[in-house]
LUMTIMI-988378 format. One line per 5 residues: number of its first residue (from 1); their letters; for each residue x, y negated, z negated of C-alpha. Coordinates in steps of 0.25 Angstrom, whole numbers, plus 5000, padded with zeros to 4 digits. Example, Ala and Ser with C-alpha at 12.3 -4.5 7.8 and 13.67 -1.06 7.14 Angstrom:
residues 2
1) as) 5049:5018:4969; 5055:5004:4971
end
This chain:
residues 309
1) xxxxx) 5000:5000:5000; 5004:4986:5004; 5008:4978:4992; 5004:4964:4998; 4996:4956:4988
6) xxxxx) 4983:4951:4991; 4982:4933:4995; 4978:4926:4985; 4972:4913:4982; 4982:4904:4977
11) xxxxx) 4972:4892:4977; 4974:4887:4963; 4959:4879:4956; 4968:4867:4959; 4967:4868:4974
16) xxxxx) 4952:4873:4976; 4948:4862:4968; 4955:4851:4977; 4951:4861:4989; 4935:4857:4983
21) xxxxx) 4937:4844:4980; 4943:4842:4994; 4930:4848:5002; 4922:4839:4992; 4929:4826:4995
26) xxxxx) 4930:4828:5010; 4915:4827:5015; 4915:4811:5006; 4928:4809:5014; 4920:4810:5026
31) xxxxx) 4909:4803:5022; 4916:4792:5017; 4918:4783:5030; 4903:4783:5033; 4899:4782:5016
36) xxxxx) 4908:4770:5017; 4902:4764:5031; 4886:4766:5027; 4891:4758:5012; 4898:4747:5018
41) xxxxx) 4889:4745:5030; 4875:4750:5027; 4874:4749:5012; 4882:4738:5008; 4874:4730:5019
46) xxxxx) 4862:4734:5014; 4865:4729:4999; 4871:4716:5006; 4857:4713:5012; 4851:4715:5001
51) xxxxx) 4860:4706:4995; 4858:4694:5006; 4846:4694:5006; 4845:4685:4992; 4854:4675:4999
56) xxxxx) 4852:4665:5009; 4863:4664:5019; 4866:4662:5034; 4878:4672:5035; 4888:4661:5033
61) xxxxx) 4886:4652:5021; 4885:4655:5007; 4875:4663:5004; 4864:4656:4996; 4855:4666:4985
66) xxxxx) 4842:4667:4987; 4837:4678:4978; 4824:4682:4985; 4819:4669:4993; 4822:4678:5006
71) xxxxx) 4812:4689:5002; 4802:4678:4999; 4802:4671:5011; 4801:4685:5019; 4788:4685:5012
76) xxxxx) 4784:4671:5020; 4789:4674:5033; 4780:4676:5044; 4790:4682:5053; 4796:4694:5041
81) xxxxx) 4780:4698:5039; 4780:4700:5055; 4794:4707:5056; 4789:4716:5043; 4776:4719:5051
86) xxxxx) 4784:4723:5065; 4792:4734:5056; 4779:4741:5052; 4774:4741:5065; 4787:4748:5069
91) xxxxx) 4787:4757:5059; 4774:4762:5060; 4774:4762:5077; 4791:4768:5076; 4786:4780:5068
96) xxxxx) 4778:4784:5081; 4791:4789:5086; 4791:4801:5076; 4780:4808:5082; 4782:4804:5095
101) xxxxx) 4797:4809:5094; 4792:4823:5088; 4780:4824:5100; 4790:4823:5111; 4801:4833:5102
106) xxxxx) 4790:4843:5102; 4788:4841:5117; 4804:4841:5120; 4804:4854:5112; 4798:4862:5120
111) xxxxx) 4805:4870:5132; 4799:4865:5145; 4804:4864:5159; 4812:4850:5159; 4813:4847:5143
116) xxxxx) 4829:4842:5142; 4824:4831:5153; 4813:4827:5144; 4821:4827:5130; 4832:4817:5138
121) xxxxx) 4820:4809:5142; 4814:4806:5129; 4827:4808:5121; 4834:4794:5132; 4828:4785:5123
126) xxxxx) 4834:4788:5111; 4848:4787:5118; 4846:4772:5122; 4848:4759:5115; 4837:4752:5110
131) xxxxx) 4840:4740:5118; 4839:4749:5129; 4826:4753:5124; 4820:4737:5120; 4826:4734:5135
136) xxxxx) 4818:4745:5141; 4806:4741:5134; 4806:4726:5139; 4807:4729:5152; 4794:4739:5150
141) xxxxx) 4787:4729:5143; 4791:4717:5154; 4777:4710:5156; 4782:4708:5171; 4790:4720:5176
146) xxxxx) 4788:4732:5164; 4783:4745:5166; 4773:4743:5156; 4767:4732:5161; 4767:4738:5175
151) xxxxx) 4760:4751:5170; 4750:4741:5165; 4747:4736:5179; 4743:4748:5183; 4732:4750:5175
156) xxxxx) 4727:4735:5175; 4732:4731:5163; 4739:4718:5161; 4753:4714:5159; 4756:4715:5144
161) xxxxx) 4770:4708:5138; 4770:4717:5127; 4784:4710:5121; 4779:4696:5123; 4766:4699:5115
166) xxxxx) 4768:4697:5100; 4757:4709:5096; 4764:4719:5107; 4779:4717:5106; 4781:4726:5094
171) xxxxx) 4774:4737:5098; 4780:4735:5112; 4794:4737:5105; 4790:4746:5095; 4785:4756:5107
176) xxxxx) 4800:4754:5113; 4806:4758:5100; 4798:4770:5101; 4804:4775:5114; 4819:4779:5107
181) xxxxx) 4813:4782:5094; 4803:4791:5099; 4814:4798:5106; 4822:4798:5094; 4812:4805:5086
186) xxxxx) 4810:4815:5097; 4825:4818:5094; 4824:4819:5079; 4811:4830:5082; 4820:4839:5093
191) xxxxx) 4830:4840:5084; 4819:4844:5072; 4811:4854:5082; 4826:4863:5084; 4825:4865:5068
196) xxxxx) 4810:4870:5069; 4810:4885:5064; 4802:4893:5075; 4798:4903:5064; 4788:4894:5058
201) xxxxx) 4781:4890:5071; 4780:4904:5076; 4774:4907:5062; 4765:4895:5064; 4761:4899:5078
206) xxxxx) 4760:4914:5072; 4749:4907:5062; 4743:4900:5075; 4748:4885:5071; 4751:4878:5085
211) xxxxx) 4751:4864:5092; 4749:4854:5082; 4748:4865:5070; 4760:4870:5074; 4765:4855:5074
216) xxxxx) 4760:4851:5061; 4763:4861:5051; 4775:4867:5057; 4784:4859:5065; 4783:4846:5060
221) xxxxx) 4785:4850:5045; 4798:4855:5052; 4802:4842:5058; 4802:4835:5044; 4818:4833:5044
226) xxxxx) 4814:4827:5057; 4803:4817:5057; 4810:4813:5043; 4822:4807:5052; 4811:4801:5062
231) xxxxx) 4806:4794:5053; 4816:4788:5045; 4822:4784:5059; 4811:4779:5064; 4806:4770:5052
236) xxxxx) 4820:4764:5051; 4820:4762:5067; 4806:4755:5065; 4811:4745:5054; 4825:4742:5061
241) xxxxx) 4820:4740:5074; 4828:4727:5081; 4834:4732:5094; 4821:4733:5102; 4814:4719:5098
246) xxxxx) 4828:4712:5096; 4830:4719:5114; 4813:4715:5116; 4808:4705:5109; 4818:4698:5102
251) xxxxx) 4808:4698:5090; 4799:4689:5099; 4788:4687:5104; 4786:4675:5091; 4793:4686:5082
256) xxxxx) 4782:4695:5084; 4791:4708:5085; 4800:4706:5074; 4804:4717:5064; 4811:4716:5051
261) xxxxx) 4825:4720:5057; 4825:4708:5070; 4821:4698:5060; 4830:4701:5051; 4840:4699:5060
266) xxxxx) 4833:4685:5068; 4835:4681:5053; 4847:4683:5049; 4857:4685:5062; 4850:4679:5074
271) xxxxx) 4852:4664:5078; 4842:4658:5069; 4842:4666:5057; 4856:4666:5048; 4848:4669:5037
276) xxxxx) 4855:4682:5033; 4847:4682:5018; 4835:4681:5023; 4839:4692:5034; 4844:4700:5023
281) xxxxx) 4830:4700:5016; 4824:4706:5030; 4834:4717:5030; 4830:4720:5016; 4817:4722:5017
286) xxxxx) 4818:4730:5029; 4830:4739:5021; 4817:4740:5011; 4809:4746:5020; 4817:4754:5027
291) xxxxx) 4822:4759:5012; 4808:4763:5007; 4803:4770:5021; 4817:4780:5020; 4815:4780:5005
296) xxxxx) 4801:4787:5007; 4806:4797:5019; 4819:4801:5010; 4809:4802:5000; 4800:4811:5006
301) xxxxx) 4810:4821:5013; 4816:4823:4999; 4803:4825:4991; 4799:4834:5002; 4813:4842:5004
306) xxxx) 4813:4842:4989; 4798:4850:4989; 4802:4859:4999; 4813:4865:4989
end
């Protein structure tokens, strides 16, 4: 027999601990450029407007304290209660998105002659800028040479200059918004529908569930992870929007298409605002309500994945 002795492990306590330690340290050192970008350049901005906004101040000067004269006067002004009223028509027009995202997943899920032409149909307007998407829109909506207004000729009606008419211009820019955010919620929804498990449906259709049934009880319980992103997305979508009316309308006609975000910034950045305070206390409360509609949804998907336990 062979005298030759066995390896062994040499590795003293002393070196597996630094072995642990190592492996818990690394994944921080790895998070640590992007910890320390989001603290200096999202919360750190976040507590300085907060901060601002008690002061009175045109972005050079001394900054002059206020204490809370500029929430007042946003209680008085005519053009805030119009911009506050804009957002809520967003957020509850943006959120048609989520089922129409998830209609046209269930459609582009299916296995029919010709489907990768239609997803790259409906998935283009996700991939372009949305100053693409407002200049698109313009064009469409052009009282003199748009399609829409062309289509209207054919059937006897009337020109309409939807973004020169003060009670159409929202809706008319809230409808192009819908176009990429639609499509983005169709994304979101394929990406769910891969993760559905067959064997629930094929016992639901065993138990003779189907269309809507089938729908209702078993896919869309499924999609939940899903339509949990859509929304958050698509709420803070809806109360940030500036690209498309800062492209269409420029907050016009007479300010009627302003949201909390463009006049915020006509307030505090453009030409005749400097009053960074006062832009600062716009910012605030649109933060706020951005805060309690992600604060409910978190909310909800814990006290749900906590009953599910």
């Amino acid at each position: 027999m062979s005298n030759t002795a066995l390896p062994q492990d040499t590795a003293s306590p002393l070196s597996s601990r630094k072995r642990s330690r190592a492996q818990a340290i690394t994944p921080w050192l790895f998070l640590a450029p992007g910890m320390i970008f989001f603290l200096f350049y999202v919360i750190f901005p976040i507590f300085q407007s907060f901060n601002i906004s008690f002061y009175q101040w045109d972005g050079l000067g001394e900054p002059q304290f206020v204490g809370l004269a500029n929430y007042r006067e946003l209680g008085t002004d005519r053009a805030f209660d119009v911009s506050l009223w804009n957002n809520f028509k967003w957020l509850v027009l943006y959120l048609l998105a989520i089922p129409g995202g998830l209609f046209i997943a269930l459609f582009l899920n299916q296995t029919v002659t010709g489907i990768r032409l239609y997803k790259s149909m409906f998935f283009f307007p996700f991939v372009i800028s949305q100053v693409v998407v407002g200049l698109v829109f313009t064009w469409f909506y052009d009282p003199t040479f748009g399609l829409l207004n062309s289509i209207l000729g054919i059937v006897g009606l009337g020109p309409v200059n939807v973004l020169g008419d003060p009670t159409l211009a929202t809706y008319g820019i809230i409808a192009a918004g819908l176009w990429p955010q639609i499509a983005y919620c169709m994304i979101l929804y394929l990406t769910g529908l891969n993760a559905v498990d067959p064997e629930q449906i094929e016992a639901a259709r065993l138990d003779g569930a189907k269309g809507w049934r089938m729908l209702w009880h078993v896919i869309i319980p499924q999609l939940r992870p899903a339509t949990f992103i859509a929304f958050v997305v698509t709420i803070i979508g809806a109360l940030r929007s500036f690209d498309l009316i800062s492209i269409m309308t420029n907050g016009g006609p007479f300010g009627s298409t302003r949201v909390l975000s463009f006049y915020m910034f006509e307030k505090a950045l453009s030409e005749y605002g400097f009053r960074m305070g006062y832009g600062a206390a716009i910012a605030v409360v649109l933060f706020l309500i951005m805060l309690c509609f992600i604060t409910y949804f978190l909310w909800s998907m814990y006290r749900e994945e906590k009953g599910g336990r």
